[in-house]
Backbone as a chain_set.jsonl record, in Angstrom:
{"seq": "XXXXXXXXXXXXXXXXXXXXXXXXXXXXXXXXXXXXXXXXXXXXXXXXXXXXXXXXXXXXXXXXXXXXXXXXXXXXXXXXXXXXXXXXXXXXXXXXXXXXXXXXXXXXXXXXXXXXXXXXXXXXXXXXXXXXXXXXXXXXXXXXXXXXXXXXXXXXXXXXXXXXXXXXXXXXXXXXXXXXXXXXXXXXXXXXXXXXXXX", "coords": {"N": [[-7.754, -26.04, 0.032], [-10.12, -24.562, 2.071], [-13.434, -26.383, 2.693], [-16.869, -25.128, 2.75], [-18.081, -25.506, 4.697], [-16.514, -25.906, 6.683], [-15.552, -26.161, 10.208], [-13.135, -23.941, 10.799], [-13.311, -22.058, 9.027], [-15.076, -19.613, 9.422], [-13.345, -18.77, 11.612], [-10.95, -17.978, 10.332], [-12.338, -15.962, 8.15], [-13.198, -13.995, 9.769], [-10.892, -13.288, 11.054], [-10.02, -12.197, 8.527], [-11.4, -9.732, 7.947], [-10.497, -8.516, 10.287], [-7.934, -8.14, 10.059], [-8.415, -6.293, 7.672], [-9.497, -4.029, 8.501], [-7.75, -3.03, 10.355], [-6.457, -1.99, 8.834], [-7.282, -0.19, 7.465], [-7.764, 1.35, 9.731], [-5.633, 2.222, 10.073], [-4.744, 3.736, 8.083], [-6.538, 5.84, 7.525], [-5.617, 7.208, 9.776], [-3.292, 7.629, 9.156], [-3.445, 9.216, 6.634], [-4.197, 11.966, 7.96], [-1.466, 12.45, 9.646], [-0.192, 12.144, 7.803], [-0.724, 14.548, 5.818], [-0.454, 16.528, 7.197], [2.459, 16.6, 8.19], [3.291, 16.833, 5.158], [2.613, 19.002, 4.505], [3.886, 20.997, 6.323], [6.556, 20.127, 6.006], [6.795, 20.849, 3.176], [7.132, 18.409, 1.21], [6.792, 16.853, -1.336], [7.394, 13.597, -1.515], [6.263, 13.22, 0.613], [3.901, 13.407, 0.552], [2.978, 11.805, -1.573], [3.198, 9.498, -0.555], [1.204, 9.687, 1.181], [-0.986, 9.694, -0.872], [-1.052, 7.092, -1.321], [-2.059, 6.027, 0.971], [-4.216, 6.441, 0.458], [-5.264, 4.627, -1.753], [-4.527, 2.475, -0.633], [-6.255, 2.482, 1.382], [-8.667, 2.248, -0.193], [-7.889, -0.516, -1.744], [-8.411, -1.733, 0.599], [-11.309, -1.441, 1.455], [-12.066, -2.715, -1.015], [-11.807, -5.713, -0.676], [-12.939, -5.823, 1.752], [-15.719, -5.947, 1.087], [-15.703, -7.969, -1.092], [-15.0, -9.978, 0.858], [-17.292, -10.071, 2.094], [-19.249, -11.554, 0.576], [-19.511, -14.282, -1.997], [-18.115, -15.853, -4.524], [-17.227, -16.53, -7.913], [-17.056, -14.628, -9.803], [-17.589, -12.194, -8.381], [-14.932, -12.639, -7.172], [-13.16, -11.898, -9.301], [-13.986, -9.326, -9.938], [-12.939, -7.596, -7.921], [-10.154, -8.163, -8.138], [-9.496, -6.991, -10.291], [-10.24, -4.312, -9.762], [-8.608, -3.977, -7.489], [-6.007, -4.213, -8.964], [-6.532, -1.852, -11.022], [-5.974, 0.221, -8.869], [-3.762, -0.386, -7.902], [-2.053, 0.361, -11.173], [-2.872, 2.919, -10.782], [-1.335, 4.027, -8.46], [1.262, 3.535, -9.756], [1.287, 5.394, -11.762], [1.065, 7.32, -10.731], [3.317, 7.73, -8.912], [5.247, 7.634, -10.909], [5.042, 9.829, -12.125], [5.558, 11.539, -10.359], [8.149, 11.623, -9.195], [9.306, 11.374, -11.518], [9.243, 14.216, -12.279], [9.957, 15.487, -9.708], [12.753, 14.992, -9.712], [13.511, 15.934, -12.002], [13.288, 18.589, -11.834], [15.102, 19.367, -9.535], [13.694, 19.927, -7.1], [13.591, 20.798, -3.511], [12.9, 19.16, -0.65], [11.701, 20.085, 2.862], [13.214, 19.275, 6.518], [11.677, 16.845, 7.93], [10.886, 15.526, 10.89], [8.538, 14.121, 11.779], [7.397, 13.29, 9.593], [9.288, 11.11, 8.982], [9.276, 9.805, 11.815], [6.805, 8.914, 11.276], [6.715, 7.277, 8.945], [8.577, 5.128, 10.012], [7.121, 3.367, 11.806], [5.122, 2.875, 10.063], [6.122, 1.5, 8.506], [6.331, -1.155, 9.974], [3.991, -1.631, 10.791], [2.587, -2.238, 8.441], [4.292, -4.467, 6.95], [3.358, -6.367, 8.952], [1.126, -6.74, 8.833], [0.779, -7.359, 6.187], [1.699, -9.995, 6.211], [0.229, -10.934, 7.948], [-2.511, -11.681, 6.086], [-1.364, -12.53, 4.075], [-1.275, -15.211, 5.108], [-3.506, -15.761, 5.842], [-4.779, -15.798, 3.224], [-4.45, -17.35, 2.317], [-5.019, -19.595, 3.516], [-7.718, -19.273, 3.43], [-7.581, -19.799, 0.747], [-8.115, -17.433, -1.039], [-7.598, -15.162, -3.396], [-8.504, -12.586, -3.491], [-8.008, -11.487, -1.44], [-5.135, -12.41, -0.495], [-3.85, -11.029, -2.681], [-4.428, -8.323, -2.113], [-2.719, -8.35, 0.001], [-0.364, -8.16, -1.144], [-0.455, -5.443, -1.744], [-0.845, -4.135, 0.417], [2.225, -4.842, 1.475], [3.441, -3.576, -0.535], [3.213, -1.064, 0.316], [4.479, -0.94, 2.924], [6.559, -0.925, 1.687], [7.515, 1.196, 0.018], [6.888, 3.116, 2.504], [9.224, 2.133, 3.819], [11.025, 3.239, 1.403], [10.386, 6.432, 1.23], [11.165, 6.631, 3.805], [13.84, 6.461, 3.85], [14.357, 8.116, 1.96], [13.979, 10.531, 3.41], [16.119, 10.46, 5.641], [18.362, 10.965, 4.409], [17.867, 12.815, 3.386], [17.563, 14.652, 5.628], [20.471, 13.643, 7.016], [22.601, 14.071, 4.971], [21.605, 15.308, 2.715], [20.805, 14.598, 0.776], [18.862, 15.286, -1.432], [17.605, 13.915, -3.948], [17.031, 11.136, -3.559], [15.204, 10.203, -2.458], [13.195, 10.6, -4.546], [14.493, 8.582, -6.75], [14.353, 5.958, -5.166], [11.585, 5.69, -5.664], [11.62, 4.879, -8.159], [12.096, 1.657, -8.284], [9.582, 0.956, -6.684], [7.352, 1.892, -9.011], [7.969, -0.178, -11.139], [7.568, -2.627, -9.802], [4.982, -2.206, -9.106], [3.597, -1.598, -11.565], [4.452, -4.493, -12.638], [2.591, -5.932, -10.971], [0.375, -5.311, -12.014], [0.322, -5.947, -14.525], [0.454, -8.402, -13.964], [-2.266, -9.182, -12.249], [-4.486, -8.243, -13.775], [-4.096, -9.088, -16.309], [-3.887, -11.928, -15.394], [-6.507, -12.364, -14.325], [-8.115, -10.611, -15.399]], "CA": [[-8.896, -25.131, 0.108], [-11.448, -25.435, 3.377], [-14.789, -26.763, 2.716], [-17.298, -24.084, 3.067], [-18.762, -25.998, 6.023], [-15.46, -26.445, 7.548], [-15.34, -24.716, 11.063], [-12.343, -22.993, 10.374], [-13.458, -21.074, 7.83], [-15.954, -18.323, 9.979], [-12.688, -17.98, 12.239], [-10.326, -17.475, 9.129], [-12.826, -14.887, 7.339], [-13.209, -12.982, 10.768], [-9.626, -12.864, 11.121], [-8.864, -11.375, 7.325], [-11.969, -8.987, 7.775], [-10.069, -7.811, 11.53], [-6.608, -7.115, 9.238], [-8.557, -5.071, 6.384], [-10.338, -3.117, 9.378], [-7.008, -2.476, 11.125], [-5.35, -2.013, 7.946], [-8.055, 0.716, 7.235], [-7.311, 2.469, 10.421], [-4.314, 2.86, 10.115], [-4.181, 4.594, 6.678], [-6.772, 6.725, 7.369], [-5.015, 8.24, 10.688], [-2.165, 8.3, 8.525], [-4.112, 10.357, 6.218], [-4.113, 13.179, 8.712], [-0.46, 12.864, 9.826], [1.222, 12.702, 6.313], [-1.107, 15.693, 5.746], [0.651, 17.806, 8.575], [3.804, 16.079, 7.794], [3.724, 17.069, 4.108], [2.298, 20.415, 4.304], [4.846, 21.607, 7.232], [7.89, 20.381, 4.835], [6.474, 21.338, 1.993], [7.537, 17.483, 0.504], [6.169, 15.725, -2.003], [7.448, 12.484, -1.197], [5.257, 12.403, 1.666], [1.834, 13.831, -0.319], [2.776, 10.419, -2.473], [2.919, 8.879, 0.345], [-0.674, 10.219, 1.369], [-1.625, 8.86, -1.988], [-0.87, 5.593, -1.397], [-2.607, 5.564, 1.922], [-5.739, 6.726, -0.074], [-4.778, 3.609, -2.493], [-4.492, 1.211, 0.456], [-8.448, 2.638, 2.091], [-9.906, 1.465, -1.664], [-8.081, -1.846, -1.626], [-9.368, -2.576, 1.873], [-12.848, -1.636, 1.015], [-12.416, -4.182, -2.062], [-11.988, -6.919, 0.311], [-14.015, -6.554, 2.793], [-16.867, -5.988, 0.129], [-15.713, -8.893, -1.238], [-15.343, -11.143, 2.002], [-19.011, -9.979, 2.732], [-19.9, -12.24, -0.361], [-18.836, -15.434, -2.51], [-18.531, -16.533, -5.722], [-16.069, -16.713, -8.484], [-17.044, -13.337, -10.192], [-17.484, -10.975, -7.399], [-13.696, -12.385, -6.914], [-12.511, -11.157, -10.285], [-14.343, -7.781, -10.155], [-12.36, -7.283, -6.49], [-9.044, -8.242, -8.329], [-9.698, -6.245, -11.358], [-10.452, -3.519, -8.796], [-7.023, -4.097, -6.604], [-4.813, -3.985, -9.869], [-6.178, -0.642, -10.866], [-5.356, 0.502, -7.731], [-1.846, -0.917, -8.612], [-1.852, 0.811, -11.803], [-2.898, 4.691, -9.869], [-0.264, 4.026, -7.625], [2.217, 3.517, -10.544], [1.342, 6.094, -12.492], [1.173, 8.618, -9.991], [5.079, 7.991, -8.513], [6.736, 7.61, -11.72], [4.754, 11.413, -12.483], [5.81, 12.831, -9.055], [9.465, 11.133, -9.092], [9.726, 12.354, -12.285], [8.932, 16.215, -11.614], [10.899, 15.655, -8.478], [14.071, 15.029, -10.308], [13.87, 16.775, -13.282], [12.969, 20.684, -11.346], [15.7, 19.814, -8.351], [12.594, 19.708, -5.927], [14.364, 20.318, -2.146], [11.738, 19.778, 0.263], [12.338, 20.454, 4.289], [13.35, 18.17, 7.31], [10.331, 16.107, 8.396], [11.031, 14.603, 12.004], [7.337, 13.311, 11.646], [7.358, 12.152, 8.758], [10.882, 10.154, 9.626], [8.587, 8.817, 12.889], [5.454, 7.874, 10.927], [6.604, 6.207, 7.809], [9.276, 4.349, 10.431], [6.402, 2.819, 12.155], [4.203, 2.321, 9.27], [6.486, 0.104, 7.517], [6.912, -1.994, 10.628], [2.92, -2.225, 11.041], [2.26, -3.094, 7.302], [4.906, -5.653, 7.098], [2.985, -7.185, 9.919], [-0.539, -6.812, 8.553], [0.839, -8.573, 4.782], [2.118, -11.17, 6.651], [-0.981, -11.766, 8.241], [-3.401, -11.223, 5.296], [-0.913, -13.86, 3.416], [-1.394, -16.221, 5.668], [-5.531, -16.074, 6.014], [-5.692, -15.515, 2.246], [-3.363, -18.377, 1.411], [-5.508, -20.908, 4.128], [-8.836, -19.393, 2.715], [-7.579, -19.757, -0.749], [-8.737, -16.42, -1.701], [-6.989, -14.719, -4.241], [-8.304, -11.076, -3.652], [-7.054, -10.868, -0.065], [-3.29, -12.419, -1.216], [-3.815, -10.051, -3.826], [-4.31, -6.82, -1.261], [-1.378, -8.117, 1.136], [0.828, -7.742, -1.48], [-0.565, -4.223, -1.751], [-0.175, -3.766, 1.724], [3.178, -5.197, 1.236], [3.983, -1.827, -1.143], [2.793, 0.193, 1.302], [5.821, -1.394, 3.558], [8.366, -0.799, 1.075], [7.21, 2.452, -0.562], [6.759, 3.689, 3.422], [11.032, 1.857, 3.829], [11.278, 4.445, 0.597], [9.907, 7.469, 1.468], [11.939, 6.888, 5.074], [15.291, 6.205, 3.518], [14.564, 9.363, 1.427], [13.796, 11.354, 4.391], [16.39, 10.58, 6.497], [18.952, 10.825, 3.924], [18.289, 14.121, 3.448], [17.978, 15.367, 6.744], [21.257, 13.578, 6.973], [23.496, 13.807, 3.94], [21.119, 16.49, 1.892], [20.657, 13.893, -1.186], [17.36, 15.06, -1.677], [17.24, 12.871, -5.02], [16.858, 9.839, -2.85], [13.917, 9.41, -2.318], [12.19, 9.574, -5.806], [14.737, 7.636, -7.231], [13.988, 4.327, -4.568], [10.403, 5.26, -6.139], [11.649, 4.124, -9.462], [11.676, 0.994, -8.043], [7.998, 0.342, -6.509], [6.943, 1.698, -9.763], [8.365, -0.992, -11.658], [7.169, -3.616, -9.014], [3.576, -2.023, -9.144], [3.526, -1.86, -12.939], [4.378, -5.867, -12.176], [1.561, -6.755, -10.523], [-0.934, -4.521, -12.492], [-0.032, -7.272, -15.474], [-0.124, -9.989, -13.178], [-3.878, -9.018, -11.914], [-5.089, -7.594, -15.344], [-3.769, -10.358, -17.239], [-4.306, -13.416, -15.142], [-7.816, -12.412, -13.828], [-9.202, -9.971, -16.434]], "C": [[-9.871, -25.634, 1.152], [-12.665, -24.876, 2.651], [-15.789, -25.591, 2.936], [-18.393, -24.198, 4.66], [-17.787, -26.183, 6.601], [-15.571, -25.509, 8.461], [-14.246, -23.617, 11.387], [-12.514, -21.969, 9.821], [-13.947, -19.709, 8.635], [-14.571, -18.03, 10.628], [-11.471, -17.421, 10.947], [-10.912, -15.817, 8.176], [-12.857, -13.983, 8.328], [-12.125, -12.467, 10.567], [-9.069, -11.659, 9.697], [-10.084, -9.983, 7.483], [-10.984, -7.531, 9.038], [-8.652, -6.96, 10.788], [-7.258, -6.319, 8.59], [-9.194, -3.957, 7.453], [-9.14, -2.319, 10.143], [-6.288, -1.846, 9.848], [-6.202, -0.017, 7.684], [-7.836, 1.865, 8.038], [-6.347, 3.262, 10.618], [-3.752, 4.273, 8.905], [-5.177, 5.711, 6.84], [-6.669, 7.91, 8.793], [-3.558, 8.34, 9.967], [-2.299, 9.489, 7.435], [-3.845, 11.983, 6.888], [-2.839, 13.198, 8.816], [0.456, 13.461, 9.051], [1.08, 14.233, 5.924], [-0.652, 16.56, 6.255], [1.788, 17.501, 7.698], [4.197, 16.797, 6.579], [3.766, 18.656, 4.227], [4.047, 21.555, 5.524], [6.109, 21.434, 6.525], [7.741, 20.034, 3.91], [7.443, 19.888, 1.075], [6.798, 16.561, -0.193], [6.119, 14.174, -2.131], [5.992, 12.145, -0.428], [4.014, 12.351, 0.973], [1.829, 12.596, -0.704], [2.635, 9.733, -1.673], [1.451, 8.46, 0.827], [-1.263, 9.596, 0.56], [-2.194, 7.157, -1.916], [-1.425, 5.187, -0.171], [-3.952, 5.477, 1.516], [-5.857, 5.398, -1.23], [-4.823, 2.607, -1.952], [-5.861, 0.958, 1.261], [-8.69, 2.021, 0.43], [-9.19, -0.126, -1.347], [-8.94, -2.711, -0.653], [-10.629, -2.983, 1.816], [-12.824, -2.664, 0.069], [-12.302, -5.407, -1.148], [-12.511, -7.078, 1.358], [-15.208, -6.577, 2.295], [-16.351, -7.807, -0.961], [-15.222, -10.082, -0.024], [-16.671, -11.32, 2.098], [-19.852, -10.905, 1.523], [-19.171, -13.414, -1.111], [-19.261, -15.557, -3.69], [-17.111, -16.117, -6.49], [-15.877, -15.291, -9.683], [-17.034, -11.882, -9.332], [-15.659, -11.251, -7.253], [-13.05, -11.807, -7.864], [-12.421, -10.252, -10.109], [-13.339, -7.338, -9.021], [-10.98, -7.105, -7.117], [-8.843, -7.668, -9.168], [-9.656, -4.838, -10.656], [-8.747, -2.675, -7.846], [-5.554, -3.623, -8.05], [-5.51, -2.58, -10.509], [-6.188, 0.334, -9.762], [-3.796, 0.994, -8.057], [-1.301, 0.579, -9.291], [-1.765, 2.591, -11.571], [-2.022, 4.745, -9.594], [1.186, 4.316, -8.781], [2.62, 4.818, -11.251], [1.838, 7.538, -12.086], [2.915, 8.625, -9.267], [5.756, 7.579, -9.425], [6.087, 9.129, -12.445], [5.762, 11.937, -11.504], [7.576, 12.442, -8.9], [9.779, 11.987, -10.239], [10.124, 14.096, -12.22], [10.275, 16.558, -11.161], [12.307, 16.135, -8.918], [14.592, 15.729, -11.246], [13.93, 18.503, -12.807], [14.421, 20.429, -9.895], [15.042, 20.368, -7.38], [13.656, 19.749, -4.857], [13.298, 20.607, -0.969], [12.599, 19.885, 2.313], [13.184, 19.215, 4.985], [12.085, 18.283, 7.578], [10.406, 15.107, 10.014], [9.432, 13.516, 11.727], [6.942, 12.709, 10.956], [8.551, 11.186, 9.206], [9.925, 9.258, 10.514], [7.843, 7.863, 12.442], [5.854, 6.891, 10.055], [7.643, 5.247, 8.512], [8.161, 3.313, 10.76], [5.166, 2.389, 11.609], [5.091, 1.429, 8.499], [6.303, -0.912, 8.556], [5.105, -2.526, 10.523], [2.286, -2.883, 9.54], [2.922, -4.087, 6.663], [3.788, -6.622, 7.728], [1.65, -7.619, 9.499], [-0.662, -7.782, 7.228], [0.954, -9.501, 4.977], [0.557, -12.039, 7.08], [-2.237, -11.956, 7.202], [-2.796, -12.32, 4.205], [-1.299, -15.049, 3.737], [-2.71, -16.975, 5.72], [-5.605, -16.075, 4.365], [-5.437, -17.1, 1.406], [-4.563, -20.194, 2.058], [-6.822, -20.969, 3.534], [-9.18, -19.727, 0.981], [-8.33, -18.351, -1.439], [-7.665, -15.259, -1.903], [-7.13, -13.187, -4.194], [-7.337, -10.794, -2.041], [-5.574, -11.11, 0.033], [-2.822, -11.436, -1.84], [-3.334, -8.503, -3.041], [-3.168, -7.267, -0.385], [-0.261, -7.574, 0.22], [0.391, -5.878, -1.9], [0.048, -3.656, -0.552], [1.759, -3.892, 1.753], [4.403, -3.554, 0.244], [3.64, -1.379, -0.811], [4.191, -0.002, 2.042], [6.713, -0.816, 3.141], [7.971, 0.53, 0.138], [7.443, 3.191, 1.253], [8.761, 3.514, 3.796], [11.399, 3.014, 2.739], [11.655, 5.327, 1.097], [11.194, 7.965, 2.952], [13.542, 7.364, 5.002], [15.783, 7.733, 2.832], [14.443, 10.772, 2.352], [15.166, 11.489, 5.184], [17.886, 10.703, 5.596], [19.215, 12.236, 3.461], [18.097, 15.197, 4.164], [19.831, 14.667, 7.381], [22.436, 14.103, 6.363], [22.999, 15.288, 3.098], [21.201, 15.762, 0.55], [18.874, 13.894, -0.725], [16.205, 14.329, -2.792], [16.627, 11.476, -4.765], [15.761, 9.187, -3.02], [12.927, 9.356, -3.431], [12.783, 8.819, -6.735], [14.39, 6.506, -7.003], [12.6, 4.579, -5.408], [10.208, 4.158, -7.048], [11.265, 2.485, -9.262], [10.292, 0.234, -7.573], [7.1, 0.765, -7.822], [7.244, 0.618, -11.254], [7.826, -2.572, -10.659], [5.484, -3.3, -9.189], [2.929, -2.611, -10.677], [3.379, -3.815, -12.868], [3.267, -6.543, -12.366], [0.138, -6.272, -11.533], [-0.86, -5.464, -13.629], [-0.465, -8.365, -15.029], [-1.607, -10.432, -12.92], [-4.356, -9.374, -13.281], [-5.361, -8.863, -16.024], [-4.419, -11.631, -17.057], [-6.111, -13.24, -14.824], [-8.508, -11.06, -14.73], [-10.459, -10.371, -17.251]], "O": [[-10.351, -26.767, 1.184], [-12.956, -23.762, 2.215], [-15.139, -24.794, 3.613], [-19.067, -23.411, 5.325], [-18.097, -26.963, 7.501], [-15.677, -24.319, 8.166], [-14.441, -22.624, 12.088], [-11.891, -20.943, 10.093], [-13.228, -18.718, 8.504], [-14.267, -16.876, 10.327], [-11.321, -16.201, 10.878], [-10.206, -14.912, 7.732], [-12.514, -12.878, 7.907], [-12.035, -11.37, 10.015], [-8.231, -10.757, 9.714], [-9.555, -8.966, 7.033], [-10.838, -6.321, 8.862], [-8.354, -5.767, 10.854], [-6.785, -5.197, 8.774], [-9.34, -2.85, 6.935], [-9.345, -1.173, 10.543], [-5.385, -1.063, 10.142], [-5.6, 1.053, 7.765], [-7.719, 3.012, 7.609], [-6.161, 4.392, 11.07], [-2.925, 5.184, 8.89], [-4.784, 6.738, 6.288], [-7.274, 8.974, 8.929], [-2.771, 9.21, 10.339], [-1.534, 10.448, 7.334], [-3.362, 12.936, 6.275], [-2.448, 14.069, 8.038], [1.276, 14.377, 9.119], [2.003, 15.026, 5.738], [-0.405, 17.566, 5.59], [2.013, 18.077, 6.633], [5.264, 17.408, 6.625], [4.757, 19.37, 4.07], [4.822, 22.469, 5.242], [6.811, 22.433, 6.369], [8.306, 19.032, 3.47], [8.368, 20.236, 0.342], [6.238, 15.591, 0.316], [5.196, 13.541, -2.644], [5.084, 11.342, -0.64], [3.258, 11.386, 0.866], [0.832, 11.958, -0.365], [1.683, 8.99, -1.915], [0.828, 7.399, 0.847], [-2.144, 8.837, 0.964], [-3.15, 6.458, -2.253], [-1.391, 3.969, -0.001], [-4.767, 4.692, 2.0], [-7.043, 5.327, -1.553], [-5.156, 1.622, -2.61], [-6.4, -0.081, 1.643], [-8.981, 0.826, 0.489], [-9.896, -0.93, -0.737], [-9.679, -3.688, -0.774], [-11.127, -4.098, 1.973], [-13.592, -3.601, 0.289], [-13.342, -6.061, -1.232], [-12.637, -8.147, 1.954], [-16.009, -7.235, 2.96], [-17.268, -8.538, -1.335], [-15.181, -11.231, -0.463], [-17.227, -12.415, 2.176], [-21.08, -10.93, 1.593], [-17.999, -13.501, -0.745], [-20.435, -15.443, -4.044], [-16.15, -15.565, -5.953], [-14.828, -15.016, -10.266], [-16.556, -10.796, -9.659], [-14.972, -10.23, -7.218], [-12.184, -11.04, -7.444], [-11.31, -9.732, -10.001], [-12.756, -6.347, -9.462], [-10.422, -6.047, -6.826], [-7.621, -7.52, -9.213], [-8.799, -4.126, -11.179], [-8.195, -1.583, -7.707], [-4.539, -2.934, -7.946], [-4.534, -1.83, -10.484], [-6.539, 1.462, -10.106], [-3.108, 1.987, -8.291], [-0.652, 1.488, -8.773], [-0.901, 3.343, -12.022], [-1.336, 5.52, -10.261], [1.994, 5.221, -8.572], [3.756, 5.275, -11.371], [2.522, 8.419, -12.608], [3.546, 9.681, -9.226], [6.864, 7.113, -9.159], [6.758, 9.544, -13.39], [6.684, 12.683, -11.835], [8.197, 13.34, -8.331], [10.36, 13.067, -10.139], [11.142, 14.784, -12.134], [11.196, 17.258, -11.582], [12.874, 17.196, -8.658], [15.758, 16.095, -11.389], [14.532, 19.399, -13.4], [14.671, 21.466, -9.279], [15.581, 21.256, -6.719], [14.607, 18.977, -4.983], [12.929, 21.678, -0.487], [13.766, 19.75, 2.683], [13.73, 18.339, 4.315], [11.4, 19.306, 7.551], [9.902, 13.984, 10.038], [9.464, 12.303, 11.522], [6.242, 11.719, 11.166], [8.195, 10.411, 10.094], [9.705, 8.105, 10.143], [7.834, 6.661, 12.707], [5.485, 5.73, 10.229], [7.85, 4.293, 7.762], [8.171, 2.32, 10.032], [4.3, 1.761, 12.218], [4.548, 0.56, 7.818], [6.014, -1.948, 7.957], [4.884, -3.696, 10.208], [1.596, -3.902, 9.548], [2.3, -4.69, 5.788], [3.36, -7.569, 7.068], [1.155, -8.709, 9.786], [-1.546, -8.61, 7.008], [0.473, -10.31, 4.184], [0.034, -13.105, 6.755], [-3.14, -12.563, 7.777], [-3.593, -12.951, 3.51], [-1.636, -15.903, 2.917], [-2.981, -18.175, 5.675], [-6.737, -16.429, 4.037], [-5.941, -17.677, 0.442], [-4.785, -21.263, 1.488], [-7.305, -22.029, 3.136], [-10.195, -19.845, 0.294], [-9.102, -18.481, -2.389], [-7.061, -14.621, -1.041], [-6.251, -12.465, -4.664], [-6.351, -10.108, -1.771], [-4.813, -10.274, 0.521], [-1.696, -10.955, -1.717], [-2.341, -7.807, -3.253], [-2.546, -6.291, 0.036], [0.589, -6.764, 0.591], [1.299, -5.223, -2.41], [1.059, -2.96, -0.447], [2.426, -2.911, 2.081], [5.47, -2.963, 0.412], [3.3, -0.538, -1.643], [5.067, 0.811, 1.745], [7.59, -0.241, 3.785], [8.752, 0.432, -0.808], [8.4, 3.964, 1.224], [9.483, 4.493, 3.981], [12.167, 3.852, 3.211], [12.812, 5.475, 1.491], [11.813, 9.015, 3.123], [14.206, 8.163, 5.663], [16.848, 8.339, 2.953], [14.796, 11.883, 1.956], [15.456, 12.655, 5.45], [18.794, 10.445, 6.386], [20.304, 12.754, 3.212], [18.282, 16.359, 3.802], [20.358, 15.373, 8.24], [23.305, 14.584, 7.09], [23.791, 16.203, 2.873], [21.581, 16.243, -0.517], [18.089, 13.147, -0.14], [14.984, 14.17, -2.788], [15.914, 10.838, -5.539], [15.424, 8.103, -3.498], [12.039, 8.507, -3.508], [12.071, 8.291, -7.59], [14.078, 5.754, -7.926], [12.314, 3.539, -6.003], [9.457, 3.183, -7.084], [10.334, 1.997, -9.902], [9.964, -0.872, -8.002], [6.06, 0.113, -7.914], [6.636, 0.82, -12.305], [7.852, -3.616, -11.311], [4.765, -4.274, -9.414], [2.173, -3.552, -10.918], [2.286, -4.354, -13.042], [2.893, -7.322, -13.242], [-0.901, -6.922, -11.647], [-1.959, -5.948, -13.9], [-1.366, -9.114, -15.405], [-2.114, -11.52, -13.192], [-4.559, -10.488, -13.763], [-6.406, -9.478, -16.24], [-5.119, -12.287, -17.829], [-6.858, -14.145, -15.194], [-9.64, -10.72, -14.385], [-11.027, -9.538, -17.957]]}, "num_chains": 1, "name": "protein.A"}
């Protein structure tokens, strides 16, 4: 853990404030695209998608509202904060998976979606990585906490893609809210992990 006088530290907290700021931009110009994206092929994948970008703007804000301050309760409230997040996220793609599967939902082809969620997994990979790394040197538990959010943004966005392109390929339009099943079982996860350990 660095010292709070250590000079590391101001370039460390810059650095995780610069990821939650890029992380921010990104989700809320993805906001707009998924929006096109969904509405033009009428797919609910993507809307969930959308969700989870609106899921990924609140975590951010929790951490950079908690960078902007210190102490050992503002960090709880942040992580208390981040895991129901979690828990939204969960709830809401094992609803919309559900639906999906049970009515034989067939939504369009999406070239744009296919583009965006290709290149949003690649940039939120990149952003957890880095947000691990600063949270792990600052020792701070909410920003570890949000990479691995970011982190299911990655692999919910690898989802969503696999389910896209699978059924502009193949026509298994089941695809893609089955992989859900999975990040809601990984979300669920962490929403004990938070809850539990830092409640």
């Amino acid at each position: 853990m660095l010292a709070t006088d250590d000079p590391r530290r101001p370039i460390l907290v810059r650095r995780g404030f610069i990821l939650e700021y890029l992380t921010l931009a990104w989700n809320v110009a993805g906001l707009v695209v998924l929006a096109i994206a969904a509405i033009s092929a009428r797919s609910i994948a993507l809307a969930g998608f959308g969700l989870d970008s609106l899921i990924e703007i609140g975590a951010s804000t929790v951490v950079i509202w908690e960078l902007s301050g210190t102490g050992e309760e503002r960090q709880r409230r942040g992580l208390r904060l981040i895991g129901y997040a979690f828990a939204a996220l969960a709830i809401y793609l094992l609803a919309q998976s559900t639906v999906v599967l049970a009515t034989g939902y067939h939504s369009r082809h999406s070239p744009l979606g296919i583009a965006w969620t290709a290149v949003t997994a690649t940039a939120m990979f990149a952003l957890a990585t880095g947000k691990a790394r600063t949270g792990r040197a600052l020792d701070n538990p909410v920003l570890r906490t949000e990479g691995r959010v970011t982190t299911i943004d990655g692999i919910l966005a690898l989802a969503v893609l696999l389910g896209l392109v699978l059924n502009a390929a193949a026509g298994w339009w089941w695809a893609d809210p089955a992989a859900a099943y999975v990040l809601v079982y990984y979300a669920a996860r962490e929403v004990r992990e938070i809850l539990i350990a830092h409640g």
